[in-house]
ZAGUDREN-323584 format. One record per residue (C-alpha): residue number from 1; x, y, z. Coordinates in steps of 0.2 Angstrom, whole numbers, plus 5000, padded with zeros to 4 digits. Layout:
NUM/X/Y/Z
...
END
This chain:
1/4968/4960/4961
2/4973/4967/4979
3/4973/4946/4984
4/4981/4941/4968
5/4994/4952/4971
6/4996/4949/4990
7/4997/4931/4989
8/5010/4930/4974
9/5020/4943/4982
10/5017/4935/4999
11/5026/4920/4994
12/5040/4929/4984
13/5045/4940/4998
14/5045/4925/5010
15/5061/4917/5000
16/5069/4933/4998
17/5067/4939/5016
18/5074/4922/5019
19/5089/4925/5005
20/5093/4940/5011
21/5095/4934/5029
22/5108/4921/5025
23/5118/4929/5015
24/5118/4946/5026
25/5120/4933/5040
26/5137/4927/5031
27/5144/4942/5027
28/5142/4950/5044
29/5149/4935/5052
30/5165/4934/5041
31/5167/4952/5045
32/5166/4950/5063
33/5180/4938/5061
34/5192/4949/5053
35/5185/4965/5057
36/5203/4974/5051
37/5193/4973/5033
38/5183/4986/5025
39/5166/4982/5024
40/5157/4991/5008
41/5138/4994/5005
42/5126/4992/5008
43/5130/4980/5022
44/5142/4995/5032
45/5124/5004/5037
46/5120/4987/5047
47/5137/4987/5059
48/5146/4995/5069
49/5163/4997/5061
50/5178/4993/5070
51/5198/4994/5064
52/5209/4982/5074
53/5224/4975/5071
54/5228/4957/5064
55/5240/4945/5054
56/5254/4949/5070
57/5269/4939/5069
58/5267/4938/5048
59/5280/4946/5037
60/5275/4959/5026
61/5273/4950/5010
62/5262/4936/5017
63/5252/4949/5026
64/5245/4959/5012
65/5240/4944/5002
66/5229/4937/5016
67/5221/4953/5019
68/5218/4954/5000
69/5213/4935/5001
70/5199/4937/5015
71/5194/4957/5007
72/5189/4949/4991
73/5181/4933/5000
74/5170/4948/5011
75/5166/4958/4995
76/5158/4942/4987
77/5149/4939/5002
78/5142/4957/5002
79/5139/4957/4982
80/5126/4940/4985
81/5119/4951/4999
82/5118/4965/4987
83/5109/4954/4973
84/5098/4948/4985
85/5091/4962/4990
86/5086/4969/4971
87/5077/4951/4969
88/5061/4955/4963
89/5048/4957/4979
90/5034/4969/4983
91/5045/4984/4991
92/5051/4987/4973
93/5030/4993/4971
94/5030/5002/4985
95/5031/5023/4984
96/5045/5032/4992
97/5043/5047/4993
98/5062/5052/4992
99/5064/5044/4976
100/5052/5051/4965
101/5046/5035/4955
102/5030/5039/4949
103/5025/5025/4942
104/5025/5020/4961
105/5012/5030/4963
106/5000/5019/4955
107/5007/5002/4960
108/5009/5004/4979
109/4990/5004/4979
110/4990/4985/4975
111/5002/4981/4990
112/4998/4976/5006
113/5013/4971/5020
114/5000/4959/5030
115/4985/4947/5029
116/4976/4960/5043
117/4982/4977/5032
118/4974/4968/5017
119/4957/4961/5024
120/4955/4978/5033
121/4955/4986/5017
122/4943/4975/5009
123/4931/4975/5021
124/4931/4994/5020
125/4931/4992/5000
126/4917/4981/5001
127/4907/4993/5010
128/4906/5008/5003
129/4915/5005/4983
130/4898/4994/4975
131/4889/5010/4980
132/4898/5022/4974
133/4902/5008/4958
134/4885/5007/4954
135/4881/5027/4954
136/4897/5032/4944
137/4898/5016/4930
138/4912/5004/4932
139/4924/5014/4920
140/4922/5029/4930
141/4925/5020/4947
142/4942/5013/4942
143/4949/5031/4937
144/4942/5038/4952
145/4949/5024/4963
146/4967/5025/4957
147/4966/5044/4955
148/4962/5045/4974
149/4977/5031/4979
150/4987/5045/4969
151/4982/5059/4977
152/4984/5052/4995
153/5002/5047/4991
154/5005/5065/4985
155/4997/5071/5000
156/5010/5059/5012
157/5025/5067/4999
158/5023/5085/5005
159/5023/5080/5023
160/5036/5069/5022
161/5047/5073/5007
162/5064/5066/5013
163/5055/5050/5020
164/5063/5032/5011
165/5050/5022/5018
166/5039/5014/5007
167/5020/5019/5007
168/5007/5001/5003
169/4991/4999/5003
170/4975/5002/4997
171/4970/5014/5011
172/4971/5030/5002
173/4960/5026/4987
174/4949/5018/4998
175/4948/5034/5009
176/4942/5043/4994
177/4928/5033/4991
178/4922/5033/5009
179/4923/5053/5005
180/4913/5051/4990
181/4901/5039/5001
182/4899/5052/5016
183/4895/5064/5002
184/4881/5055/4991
185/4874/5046/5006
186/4876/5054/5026
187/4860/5051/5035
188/4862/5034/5028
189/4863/5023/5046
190/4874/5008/5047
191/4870/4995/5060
192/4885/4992/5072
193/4889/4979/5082
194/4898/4973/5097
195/4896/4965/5116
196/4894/4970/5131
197/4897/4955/5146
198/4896/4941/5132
199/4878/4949/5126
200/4877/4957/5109
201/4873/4974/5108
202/4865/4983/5089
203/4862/5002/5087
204/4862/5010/5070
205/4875/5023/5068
206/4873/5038/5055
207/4885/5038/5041
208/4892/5055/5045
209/4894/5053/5062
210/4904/5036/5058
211/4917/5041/5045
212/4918/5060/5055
213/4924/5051/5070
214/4936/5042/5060
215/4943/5057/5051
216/4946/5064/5070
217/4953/5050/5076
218/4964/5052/5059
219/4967/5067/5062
220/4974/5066/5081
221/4983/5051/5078
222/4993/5061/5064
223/4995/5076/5074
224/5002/5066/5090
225/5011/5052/5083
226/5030/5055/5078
227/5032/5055/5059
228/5030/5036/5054
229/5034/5030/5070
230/5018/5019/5068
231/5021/5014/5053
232/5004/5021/5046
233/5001/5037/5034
234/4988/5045/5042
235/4988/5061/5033
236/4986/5049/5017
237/4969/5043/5023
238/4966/5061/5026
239/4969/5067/5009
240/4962/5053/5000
241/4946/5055/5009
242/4947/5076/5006
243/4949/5070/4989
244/4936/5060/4986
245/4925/5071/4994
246/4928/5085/4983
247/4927/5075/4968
248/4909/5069/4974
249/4905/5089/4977
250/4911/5091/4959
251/4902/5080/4949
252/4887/5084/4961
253/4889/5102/4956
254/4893/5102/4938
255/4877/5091/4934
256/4890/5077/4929
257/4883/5065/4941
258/4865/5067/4934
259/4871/5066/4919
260/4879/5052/4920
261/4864/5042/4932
262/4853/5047/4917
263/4864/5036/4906
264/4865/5022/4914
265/4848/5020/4916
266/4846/5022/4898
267/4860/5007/4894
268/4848/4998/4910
269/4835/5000/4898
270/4843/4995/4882
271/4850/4979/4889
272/4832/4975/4896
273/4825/4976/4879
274/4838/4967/4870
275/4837/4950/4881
276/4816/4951/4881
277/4810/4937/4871
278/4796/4939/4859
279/4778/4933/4865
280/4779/4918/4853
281/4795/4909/4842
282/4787/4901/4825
283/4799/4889/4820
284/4797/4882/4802
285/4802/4867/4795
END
């Protein structure tokens, strides 16, 4: 869904980026050209506004209906920049903390602003959700998954409550299952690679000492950088992961997770009997 998504709205925000260029493009250069007018929303946040005189040598009369002439011309131009920037395009999904959409909260999760944002997210994803898929049933999964996406937003809305720019991206529910991964499997070793003067070099790397150093390196990257100024919500990924890892300890605790491995292997069993043929098929004419 996360690349079905990213390519439709990869193409629809290529054309509006491209709307919304022209047409801001137009209306800033007719204001620059009579900058005596009064430029309205939302374009004035984009110029500096100037008053200067013009129309000298014009009688009274003739002077008010050009300036009305070219303020009406400049409003129209402003009103197509205006209506193109409420096209339809993925930063109406993102979650802005400021606004309190919460619907957002789910559908941010599903957007991604770049192909490396995306791919970085399912290669994580691929890594640790079919483990944690295949323990917890599909159905589960999916709740958890979104429920940890919401809790990481929440968690970047309380540190940055006044904050209008949009949060994307699957990172935050995808820091929850690598929470609910360190949980259920941290002496598990993943092999690493990388190269060392054009040779290959291969060690095996615990879990817990993998997805710890990421959380520091989270956590010092959140602390040092100023608020956004990177663009990434650290303390999301943080919160996500804190989430998922609670919910693991949770289910761990309450017997929900045995519970629930008990009844899948049952439905394993079930399905194994009902697609076993019988030793022999008579067929009778």
């Amino acid at each position: 869904m996360n690349l079905v998504l990213f390519l439709l709205f990869h193409v629809l925000d290529n054309r509006s980026e491209q709307l919304i260029a022209e047409r801001g493009l137009s209306a800033i250069a007719y204001y620059q050209r009579y900058p005596y007018l009064e430029l309205k929303p939302p374009l004035d946040a984009f110029v500096d506004l100037r008053q200067s005189p013009a129309t000298d040598g014009l009688p009274r009369t003739a002077e008010i209906f050009l300036r009305r002439t070219q303020q009406t011309e400049l409003d129209s131009r402003v009103e197509r920049f205006a209506q193109a920037t409420d096209r339809i395009g993925s930063g109406s999904f993102g979650y802005i903390p400021h606004d309190n959409n919460w619907w957002q909260l789910i559908t941010y999760q599903f957007m991604h602003r770049g192909w490396v944002h995306l791919l970085g997210n399912l290669l994580f994803l691929g890594l640790v959700g079919g483990t944690i898929e295949n323990a917890w049933g599909r159905r589960q999964f999916v709740i958890f998954y979104v429920s940890a996406g919401i809790a990481a937003a929440i968690v970047h809305k309380l540190l940055a409550v006044d904050s209008s720019i949009p949060l994307f991206g699957a990172s935050g529910a995808i820091a929850g299952v690598m929470g609910a991964f360190l949980f259920r499997h941290a002496q598990i070793k993943i092999r690493m690679g990388s190269t060392f003067r054009l040779r290959p070099i291969i060690w095996n790397l615990p879990v817990f000492l993998m997805l710890g150093s990421w959380v520091f390196a989270e956590l010092i990257d959140g602390l040092t950088s100023a608020r956004e100024a990177a663009g990434v919500a650290h303390f999301a990924h943080l919160g996500g992961f804190a989430y998922g890892l609670a919910i693991a300890l949770a289910r761990s605790k309450t017997g929900i997770e045995r519970r629930i491995e008990e009844e899948l292997q049952r439905s394993n069993v079930t399905a194994r009997e009902a697609l076993a043929l019988p030793a022999a098929i008579v067929i009778r004419e």
